[in-house]
C-alpha positions as CSV (number, residue, x, y, z in Angstrom):
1,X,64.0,-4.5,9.7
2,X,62.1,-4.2,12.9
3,X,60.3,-0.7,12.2
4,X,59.0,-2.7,8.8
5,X,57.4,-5.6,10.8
6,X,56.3,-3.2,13.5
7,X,54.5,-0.9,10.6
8,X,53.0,-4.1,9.1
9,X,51.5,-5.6,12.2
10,X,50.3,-2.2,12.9
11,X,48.6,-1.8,9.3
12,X,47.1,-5.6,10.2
13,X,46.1,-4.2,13.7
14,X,44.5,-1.7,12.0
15,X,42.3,-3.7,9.1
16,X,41.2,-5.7,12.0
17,X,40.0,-3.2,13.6
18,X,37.8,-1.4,10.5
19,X,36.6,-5.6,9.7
20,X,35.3,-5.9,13.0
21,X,33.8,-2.1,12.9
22,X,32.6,-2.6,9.5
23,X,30.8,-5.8,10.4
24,X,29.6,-4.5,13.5
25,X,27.9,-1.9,11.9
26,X,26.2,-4.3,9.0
27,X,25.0,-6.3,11.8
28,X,23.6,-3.5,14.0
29,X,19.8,-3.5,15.3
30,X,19.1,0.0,14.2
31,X,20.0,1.4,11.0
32,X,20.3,5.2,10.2
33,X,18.3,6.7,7.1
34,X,21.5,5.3,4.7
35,X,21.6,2.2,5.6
36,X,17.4,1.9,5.8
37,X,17.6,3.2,2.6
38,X,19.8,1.0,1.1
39,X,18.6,-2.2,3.2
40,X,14.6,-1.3,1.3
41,X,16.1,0.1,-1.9
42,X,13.9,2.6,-1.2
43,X,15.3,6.5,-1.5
44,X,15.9,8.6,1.5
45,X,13.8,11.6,1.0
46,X,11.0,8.8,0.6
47,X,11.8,7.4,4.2
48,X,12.1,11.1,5.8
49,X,8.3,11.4,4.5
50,X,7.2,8.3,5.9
51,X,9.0,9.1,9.4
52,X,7.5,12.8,9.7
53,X,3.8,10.8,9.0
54,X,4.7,8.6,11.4
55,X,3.9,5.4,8.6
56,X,6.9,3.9,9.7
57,X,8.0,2.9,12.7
58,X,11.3,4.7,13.8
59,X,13.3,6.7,16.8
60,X,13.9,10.2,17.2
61,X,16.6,11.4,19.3
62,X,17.4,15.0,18.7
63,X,17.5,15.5,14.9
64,X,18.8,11.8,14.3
65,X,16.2,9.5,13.3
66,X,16.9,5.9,13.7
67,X,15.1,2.5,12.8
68,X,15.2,-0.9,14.4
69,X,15.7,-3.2,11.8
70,X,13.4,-6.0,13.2
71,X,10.5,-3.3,13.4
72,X,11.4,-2.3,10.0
73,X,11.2,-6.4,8.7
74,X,7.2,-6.4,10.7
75,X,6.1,-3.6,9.1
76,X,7.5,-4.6,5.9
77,X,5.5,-7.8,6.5
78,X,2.4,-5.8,7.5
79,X,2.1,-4.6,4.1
80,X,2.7,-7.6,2.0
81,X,-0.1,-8.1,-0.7
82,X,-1.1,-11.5,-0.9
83,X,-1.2,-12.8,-4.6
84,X,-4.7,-14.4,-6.2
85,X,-5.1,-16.3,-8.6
86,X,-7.4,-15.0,-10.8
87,X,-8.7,-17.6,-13.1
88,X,-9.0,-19.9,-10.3
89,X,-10.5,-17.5,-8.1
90,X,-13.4,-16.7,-11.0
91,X,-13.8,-20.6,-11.8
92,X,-15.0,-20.6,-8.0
93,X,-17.1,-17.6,-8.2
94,X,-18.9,-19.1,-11.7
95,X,-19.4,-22.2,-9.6
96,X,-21.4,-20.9,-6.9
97,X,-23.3,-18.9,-8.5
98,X,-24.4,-22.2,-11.1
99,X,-27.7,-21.5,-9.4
100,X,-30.6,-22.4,-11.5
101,X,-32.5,-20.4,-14.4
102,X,-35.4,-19.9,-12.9
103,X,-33.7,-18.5,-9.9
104,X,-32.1,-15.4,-11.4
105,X,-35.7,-14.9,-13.4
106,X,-37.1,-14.8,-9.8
107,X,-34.7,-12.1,-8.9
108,X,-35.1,-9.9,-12.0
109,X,-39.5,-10.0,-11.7
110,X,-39.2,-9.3,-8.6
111,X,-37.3,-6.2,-8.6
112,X,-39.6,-5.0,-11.8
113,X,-42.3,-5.8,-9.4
114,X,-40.9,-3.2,-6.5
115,X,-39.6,-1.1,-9.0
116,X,-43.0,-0.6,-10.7
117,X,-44.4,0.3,-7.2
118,X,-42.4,2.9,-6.4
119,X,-43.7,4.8,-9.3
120,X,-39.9,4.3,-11.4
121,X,-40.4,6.0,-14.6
122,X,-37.3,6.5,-17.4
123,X,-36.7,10.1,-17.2
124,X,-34.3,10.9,-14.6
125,X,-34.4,13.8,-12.5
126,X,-36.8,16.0,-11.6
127,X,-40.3,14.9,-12.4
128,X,-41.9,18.7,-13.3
129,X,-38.7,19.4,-15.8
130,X,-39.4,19.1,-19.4
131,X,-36.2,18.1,-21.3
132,X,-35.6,20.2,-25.2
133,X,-36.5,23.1,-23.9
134,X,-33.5,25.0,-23.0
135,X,-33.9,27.6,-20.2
136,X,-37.6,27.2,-19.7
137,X,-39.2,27.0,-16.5
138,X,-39.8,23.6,-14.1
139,X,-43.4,23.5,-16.0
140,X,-42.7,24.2,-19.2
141,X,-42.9,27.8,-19.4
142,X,-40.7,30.7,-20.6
C-alpha cells in the first residue's frame, strides 16, 4: 500500500511542478516567436520579417530572437489608429468654412485675375505644337 501512496504523491509532486512551470512561463517578461505570435495573433513568419527590419522591438542572442512583452504592449500602442468620426468631423469642417458668398467670389476673380496674367491659355503643353496633326513637326510642318 505504501509504494501506491508513494507513486501518487510523486505524480502530485510532479503536476505541481509543470503548474508552477507552466505558469511561470505564461507570466514571463520575454516571449519567444510562439508565444509572440500567439499573444498578437499575428503569424510567425510575419514577426521574423518585422524583427530582421528591425520594425519591432526584440533581442537577439545567437540565433534566438526574443521579445519583452512590455516593449511589445508600447509598440503595439505606438501604432494604434485613432477613430474619427466622420460625419461630425465634416459638420465642423462645413461650419467653418460658412464664410460668406461674396468671399469665395473674391477668391475665384482673383485667381482668373493672376491666371490671366500669366498668359494661361486652354491648350496644354507645349505652346508651338499643333494638336490633329499626327507626326508633324513643333510648327506645323511635315
Amino acid at each position: 500500500m505504501e509504494k501506491r501512496s508513494d507513486s501518487h504523491s510523486d505524480a502530485k509532486r510532479l503536476f505541481t511542478l509543470k503548474m508552477e512551470h507552466n505558469s511561470d512561463k505564461e507570466n514571463s517578461e520575454y516571449l519567444d516567436i510562439q508565444g509572440l505570435s500567439k499573444y498578437l495573433e499575428i503569424k510567425e513568419s510575419t514577426l521574423y520579417s518585422l524583427a530582421a527590419e528591425r520594425k519591432i522591438p526584440h533581442f537577439k542572442i545567437g540565433r534566438l530572437v526574443r521579445f519583452k512583452k512590455s516593449d511589445i504592449d508600447l509598440w503595439m500602442d505606438s501604432h494604434k489608429k485613432e477613430c474619427i468620426d466622420i460625419p461630425k468631423e465634416a459638420r465642423k469642417i462645413l461650419k467653418a468654412g460658412r464664410g460668406s458668398v461674396r468671399d469665395i467670389n473674391k477668391v475665384v476673380r482673383k485667381a482668373i485675375e493672376e491666371a490671366g496674367q500669366v498668359g494661361y491659355t486652354i491648350n496644354h503643353g507645349k505652346p508651338d505644337q499643333v494638336k490633329g496633326l499626327g507626326k508633324g513637326g513643333h510648327d506645323g510642318s511635315f
